[in-house]
C-alpha beads as a LAMMPS data file, in Angstrom:
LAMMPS data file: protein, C-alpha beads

282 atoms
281 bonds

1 atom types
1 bond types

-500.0 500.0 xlo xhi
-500.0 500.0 ylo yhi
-500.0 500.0 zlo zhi

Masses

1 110.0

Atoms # bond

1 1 1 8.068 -1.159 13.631
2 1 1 8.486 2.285 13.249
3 1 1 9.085 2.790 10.010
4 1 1 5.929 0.429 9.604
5 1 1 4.125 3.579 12.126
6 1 1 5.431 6.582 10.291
7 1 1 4.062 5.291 6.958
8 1 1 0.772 4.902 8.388
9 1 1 0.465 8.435 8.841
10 1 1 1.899 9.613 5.742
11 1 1 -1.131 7.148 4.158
12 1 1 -3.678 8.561 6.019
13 1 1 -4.033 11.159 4.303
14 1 1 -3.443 9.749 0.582
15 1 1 -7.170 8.012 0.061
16 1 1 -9.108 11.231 -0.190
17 1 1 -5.865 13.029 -2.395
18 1 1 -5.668 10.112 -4.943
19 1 1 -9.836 10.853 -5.423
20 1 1 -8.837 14.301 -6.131
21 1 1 -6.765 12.729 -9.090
22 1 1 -8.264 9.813 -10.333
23 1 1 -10.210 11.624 -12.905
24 1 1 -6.508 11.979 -14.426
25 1 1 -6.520 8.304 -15.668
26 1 1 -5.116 5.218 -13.860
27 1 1 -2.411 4.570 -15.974
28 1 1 -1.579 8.471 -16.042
29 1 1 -1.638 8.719 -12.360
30 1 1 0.287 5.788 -11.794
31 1 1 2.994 6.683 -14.209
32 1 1 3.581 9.877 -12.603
33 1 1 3.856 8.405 -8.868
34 1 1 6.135 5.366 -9.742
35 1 1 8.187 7.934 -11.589
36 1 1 8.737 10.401 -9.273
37 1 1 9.205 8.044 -6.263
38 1 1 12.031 6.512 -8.964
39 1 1 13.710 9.746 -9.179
40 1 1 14.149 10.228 -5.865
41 1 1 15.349 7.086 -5.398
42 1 1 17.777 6.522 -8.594
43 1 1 20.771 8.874 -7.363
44 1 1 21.013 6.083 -4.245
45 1 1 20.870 3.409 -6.588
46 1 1 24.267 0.934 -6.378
47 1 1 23.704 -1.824 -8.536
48 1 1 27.484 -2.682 -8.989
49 1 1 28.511 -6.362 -8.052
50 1 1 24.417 -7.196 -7.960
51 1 1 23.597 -10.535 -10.550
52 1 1 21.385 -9.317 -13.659
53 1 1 18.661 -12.048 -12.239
54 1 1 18.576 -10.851 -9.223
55 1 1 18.323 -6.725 -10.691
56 1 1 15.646 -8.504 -13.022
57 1 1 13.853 -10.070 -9.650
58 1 1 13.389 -6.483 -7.881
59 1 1 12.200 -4.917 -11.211
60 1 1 9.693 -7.568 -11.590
61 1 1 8.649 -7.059 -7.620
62 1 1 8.122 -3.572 -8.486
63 1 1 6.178 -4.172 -11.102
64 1 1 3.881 -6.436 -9.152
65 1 1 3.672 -4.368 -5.987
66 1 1 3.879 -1.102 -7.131
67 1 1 2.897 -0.331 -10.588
68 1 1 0.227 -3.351 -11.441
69 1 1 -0.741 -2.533 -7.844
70 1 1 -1.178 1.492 -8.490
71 1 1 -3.021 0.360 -11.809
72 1 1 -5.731 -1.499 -10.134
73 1 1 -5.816 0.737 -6.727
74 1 1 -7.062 4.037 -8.950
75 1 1 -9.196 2.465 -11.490
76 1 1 -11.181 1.520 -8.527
77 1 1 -12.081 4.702 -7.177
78 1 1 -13.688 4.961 -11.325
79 1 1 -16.472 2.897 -9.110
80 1 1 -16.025 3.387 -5.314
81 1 1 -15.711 6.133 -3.245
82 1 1 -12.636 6.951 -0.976
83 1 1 -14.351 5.667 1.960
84 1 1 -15.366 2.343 0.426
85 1 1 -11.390 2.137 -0.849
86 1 1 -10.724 2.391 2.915
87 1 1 -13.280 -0.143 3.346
88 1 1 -11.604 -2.464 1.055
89 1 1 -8.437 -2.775 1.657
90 1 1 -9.019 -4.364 4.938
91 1 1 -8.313 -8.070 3.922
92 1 1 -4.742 -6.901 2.891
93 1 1 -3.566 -8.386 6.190
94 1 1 -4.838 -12.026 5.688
95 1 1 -3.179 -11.994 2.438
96 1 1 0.095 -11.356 3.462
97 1 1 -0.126 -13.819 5.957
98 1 1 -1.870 -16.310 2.999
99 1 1 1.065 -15.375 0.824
100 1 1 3.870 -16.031 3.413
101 1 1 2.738 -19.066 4.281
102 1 1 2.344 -20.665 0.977
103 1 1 6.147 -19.038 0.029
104 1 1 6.936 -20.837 3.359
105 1 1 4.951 -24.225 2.730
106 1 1 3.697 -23.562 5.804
107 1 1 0.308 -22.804 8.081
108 1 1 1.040 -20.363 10.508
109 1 1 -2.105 -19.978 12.755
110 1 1 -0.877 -17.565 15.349
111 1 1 -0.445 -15.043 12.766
112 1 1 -3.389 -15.528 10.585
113 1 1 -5.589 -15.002 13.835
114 1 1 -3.808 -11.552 14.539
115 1 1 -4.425 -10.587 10.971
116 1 1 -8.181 -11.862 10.771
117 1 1 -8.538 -9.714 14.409
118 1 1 -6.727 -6.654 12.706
119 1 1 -9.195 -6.849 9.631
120 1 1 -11.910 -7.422 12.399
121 1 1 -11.353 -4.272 14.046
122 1 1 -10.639 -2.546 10.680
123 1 1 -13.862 -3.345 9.886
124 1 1 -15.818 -2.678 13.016
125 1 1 -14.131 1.160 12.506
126 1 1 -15.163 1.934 8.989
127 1 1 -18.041 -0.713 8.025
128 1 1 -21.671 0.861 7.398
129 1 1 -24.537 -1.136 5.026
130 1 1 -23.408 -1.000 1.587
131 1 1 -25.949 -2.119 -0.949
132 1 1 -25.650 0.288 -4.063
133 1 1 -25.256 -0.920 -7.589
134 1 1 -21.935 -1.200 -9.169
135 1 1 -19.709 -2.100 -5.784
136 1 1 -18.374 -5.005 -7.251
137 1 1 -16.133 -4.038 -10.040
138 1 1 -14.767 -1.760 -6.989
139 1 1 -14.157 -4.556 -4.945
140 1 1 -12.754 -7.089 -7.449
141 1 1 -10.231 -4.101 -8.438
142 1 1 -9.519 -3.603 -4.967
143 1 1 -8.216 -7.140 -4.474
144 1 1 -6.206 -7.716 -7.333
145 1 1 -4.594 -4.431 -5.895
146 1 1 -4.361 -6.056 -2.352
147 1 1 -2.996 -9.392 -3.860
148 1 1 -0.433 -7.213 -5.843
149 1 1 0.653 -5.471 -2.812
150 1 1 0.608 -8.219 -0.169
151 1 1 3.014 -10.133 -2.429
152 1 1 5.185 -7.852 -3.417
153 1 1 5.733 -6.543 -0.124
154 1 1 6.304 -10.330 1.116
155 1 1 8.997 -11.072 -1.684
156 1 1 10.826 -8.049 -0.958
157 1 1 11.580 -9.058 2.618
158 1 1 12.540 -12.369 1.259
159 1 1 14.554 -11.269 -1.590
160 1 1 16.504 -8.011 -0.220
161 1 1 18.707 -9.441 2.570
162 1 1 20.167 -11.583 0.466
163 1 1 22.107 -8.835 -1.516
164 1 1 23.933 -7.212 1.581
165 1 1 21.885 -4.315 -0.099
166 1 1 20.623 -1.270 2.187
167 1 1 17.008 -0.544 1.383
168 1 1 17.829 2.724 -0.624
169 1 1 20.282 1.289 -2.648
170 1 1 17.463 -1.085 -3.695
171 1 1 14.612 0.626 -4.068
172 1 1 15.414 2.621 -7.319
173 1 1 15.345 -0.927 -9.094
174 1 1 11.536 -1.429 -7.906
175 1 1 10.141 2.176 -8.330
176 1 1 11.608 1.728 -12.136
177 1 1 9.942 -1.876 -12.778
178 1 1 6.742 -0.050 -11.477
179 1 1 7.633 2.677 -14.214
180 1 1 7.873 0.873 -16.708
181 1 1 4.526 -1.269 -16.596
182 1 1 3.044 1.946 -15.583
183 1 1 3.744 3.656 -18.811
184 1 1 3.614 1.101 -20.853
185 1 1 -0.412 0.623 -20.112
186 1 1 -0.799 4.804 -19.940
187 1 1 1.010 5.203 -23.202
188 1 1 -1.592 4.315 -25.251
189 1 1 -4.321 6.082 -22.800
190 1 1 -3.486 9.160 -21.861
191 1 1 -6.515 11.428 -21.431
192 1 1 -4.336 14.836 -22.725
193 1 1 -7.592 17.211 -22.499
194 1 1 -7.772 16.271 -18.832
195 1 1 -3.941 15.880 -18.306
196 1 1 -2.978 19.410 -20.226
197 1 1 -6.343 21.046 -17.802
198 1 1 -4.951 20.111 -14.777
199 1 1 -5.429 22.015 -11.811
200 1 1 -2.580 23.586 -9.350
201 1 1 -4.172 21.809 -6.917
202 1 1 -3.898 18.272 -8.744
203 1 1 -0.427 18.857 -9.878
204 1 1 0.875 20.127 -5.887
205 1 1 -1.280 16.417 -4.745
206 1 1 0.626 14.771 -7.250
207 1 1 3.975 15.422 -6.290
208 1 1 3.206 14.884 -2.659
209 1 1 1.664 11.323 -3.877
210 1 1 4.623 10.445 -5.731
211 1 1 7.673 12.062 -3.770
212 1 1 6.090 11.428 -0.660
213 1 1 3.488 8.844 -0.427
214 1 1 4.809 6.490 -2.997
215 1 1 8.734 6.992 -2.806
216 1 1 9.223 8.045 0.908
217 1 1 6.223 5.921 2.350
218 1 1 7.484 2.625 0.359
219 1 1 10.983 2.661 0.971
220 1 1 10.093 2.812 4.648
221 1 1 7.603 0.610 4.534
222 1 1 9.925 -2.543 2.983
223 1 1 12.324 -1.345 4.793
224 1 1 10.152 -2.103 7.934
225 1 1 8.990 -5.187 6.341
226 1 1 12.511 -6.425 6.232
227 1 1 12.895 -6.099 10.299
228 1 1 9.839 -7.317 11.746
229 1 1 8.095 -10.375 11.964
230 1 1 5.081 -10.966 9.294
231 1 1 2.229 -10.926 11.923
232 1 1 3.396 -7.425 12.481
233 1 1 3.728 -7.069 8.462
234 1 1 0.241 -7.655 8.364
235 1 1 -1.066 -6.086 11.019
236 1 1 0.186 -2.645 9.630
237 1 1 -0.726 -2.988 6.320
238 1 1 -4.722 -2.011 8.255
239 1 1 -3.223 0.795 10.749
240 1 1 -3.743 3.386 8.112
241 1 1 -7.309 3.126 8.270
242 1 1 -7.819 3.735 11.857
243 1 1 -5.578 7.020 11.410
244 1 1 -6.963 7.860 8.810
245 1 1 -10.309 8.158 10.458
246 1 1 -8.945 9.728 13.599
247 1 1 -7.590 12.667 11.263
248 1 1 -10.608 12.903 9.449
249 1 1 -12.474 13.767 12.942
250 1 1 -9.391 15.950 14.766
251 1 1 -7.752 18.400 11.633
252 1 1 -10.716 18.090 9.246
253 1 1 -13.739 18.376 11.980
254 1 1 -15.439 15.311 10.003
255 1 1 -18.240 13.276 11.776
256 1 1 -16.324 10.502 13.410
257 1 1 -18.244 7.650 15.461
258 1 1 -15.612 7.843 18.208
259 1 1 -17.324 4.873 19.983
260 1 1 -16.922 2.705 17.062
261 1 1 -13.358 4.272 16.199
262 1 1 -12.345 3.419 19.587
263 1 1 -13.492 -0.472 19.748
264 1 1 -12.428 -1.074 16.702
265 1 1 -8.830 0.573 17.481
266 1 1 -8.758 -1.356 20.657
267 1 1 -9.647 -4.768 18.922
268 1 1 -6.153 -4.291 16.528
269 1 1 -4.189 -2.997 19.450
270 1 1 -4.968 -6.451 20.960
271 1 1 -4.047 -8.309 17.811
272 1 1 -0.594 -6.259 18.049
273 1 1 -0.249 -7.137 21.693
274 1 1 -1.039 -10.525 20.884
275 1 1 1.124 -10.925 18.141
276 1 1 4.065 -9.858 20.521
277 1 1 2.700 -11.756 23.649
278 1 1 3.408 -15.080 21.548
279 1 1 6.594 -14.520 20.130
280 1 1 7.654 -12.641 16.540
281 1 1 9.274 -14.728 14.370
282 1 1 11.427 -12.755 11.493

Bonds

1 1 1 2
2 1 2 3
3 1 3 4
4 1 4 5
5 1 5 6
6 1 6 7
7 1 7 8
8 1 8 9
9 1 9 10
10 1 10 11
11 1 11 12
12 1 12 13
13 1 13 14
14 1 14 15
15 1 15 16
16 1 16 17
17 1 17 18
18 1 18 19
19 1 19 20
20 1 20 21
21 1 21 22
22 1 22 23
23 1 23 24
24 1 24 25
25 1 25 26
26 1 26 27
27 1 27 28
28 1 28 29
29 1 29 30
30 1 30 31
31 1 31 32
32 1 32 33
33 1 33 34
34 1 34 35
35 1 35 36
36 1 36 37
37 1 37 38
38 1 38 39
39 1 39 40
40 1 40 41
41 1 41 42
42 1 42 43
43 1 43 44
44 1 44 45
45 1 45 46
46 1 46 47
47 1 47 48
48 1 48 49
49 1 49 50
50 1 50 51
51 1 51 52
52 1 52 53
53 1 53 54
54 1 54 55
55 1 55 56
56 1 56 57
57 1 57 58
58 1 58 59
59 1 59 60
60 1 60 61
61 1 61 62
62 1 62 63
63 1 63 64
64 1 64 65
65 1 65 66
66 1 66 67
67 1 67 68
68 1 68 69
69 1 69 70
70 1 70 71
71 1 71 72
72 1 72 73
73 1 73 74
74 1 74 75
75 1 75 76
76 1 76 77
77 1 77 78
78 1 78 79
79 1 79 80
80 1 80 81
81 1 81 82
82 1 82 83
83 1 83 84
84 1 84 85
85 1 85 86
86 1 86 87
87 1 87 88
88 1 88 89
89 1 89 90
90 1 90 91
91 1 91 92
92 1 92 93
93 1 93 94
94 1 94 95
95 1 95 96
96 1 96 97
97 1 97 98
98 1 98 99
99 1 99 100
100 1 100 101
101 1 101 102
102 1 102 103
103 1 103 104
104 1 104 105
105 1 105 106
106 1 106 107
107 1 107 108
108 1 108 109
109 1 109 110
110 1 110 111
111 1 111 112
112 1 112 113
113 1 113 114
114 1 114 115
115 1 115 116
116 1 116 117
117 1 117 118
118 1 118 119
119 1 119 120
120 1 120 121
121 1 121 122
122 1 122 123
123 1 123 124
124 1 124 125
125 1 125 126
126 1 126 127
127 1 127 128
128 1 128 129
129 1 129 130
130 1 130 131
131 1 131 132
132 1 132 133
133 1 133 134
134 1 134 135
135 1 135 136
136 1 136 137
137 1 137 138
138 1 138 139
139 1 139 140
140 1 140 141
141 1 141 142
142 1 142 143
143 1 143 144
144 1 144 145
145 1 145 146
146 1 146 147
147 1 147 148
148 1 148 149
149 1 149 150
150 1 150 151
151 1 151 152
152 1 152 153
153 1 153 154
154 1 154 155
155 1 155 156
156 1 156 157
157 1 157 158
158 1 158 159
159 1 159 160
160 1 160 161
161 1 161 162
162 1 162 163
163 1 163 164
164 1 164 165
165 1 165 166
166 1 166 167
167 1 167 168
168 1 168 169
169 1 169 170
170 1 170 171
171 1 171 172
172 1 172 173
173 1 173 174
174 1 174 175
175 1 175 176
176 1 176 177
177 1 177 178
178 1 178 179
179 1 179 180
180 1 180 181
181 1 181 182
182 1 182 183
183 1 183 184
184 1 184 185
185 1 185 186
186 1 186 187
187 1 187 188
188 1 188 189
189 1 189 190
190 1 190 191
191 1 191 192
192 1 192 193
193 1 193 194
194 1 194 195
195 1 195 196
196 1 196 197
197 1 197 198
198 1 198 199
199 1 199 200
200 1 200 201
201 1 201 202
202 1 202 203
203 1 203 204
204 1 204 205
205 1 205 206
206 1 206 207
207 1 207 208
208 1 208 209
209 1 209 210
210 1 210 211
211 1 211 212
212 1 212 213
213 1 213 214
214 1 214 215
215 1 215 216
216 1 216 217
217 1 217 218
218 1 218 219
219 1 219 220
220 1 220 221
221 1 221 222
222 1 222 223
223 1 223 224
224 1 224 225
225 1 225 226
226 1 226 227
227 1 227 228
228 1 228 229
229 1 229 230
230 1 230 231
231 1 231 232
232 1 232 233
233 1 233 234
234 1 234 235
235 1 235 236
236 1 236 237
237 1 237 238
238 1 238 239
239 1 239 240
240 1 240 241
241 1 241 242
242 1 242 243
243 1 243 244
244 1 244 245
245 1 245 246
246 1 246 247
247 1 247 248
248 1 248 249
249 1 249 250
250 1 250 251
251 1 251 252
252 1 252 253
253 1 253 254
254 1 254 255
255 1 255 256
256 1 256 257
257 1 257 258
258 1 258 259
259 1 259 260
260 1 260 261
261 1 261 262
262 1 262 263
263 1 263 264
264 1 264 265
265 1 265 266
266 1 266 267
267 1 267 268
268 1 268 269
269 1 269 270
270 1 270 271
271 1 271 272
272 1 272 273
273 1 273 274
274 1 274 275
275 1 275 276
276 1 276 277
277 1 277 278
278 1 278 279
279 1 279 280
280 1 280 281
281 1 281 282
């Protein structure tokens, strides 16, 4: 669970910084974060002894949780604003639970309460009326992402312990199946009057989004997925938001409803603590 904690931080910060570059081009921006994150990952790489279906099953989880994901997660903000990104990833949670079950051919209703009380208090922390044009494009976008990344993140803990594999040795394989749909859809639409103006500024977010966010934040993050139990999985796919917010009002000095911050907090603390009270099953 801490690895699960430590990414939530890092992603705090990462809604507002991919705004900053979205102007780039999805498929640009994309291709640039799954290829960095790759090349920190490749000189770990150990794909000796590993079947060329099962290399061709973590390139294809990449793909699908990482670079179809990225592709969908910044055309978004093309029609929603960070804070309505936030807003939307909040049924991420249910679908992981949705997507382990049916992989499972079962119904677990223990953990898809926890998860529908996580996006509860998600919600109660970051919802406020929204009723301008154009939202749903956004929010279709926004799912397909959350689909793509609830998946993913599910097959990887179902696929990886099976190799006798440790997580860095691994995750080269996904961050280059990510690469390659990645550049295959920004080949053909680069924007190179925007890409050849870029700032400082965009270039020093983009390294920390790809190094950092994207390679650091999801090796740790499967990692953790591979060594806790899913209602935990799900619950921490939401407890970005939450920080998110709270760093918004403490290093930023943003308006923060604390009240609302705080009930909402407390309603996904007790989906955590219920989670545990009723056993965690890998």
């Amino acid at each position: 669970m801490a690895q699960l904690l430590i990414v939530s931080v890092l992603w705090a910060l990462s809604f507002s910084l991919t705004a900053q570059v979205s102007g780039l081009g999805a498929p640009f921006v994309t291709a640039v974060r799954t290829l960095l994150a790759a090349l920190v990952f490749l000189p770990f790489l150990r794909v000796k002894g590993l079947p060329a279906g099962r290399m061709l099953q973590f390139l294809g989880i990449g793909a699908l949780q990482f670079g179809l994901m990225y592709l969908l997660y910044i055309a978004s903000f093309e029609h929603l604003r960070p804070s309505e990104v936030a807003l939307f990833t909040i049924f991420t949670p249910l679908l992981v639970t949705l997507a382990d079950d049916l992989l499972e051919r079962r119904f677990s209703w223990r953990f898809l309460l926890t998860a529908g009380l996580t996006v509860l208090g998600t919600g109660i922390c970051i919802w406020t009326e929204r009723g301008r044009p154009g939202l749903l494009p956004g929010f279709l976008l926004m799912q397909g992402a959350n689909l793509c990344f609830a998946l993913g993140q599910v097959l990887y803990r179902r696929v990886a312990p099976a190799t006798g594999r440790r997580d860095r040795e691994l995750m080269g394989l996904l961050y280059l199946g990510a690469s390659l749909v990645a550049l295959a859809m920004a080949a053909p639409s680069i924007r190179w009057d925007a890409v050849l103006g870029m700032s400082t500024r965009q270039m020093v977010i983009l390294l920390y989004l790809g190094g950092v966010a994207s390679g650091l934040g999801f090796f740790l993050f499967n990692a953790g997925a591979r060594r806790t139990d899913i209602g935990t999985l799900a619950i921490f796919n939401n407890m970005k938001i939450p920080l998110a917010i709270l760093a918004a009002g403490l290093l930023f000095r943003e308006s923060v409803d604390w009240g609302r911050l705080a009930l909402g907090g407390a309603v996904i603390g007790c989906a955590l603590g219920l989670n545990r009270l009723t056993g965690a099953r890998p």
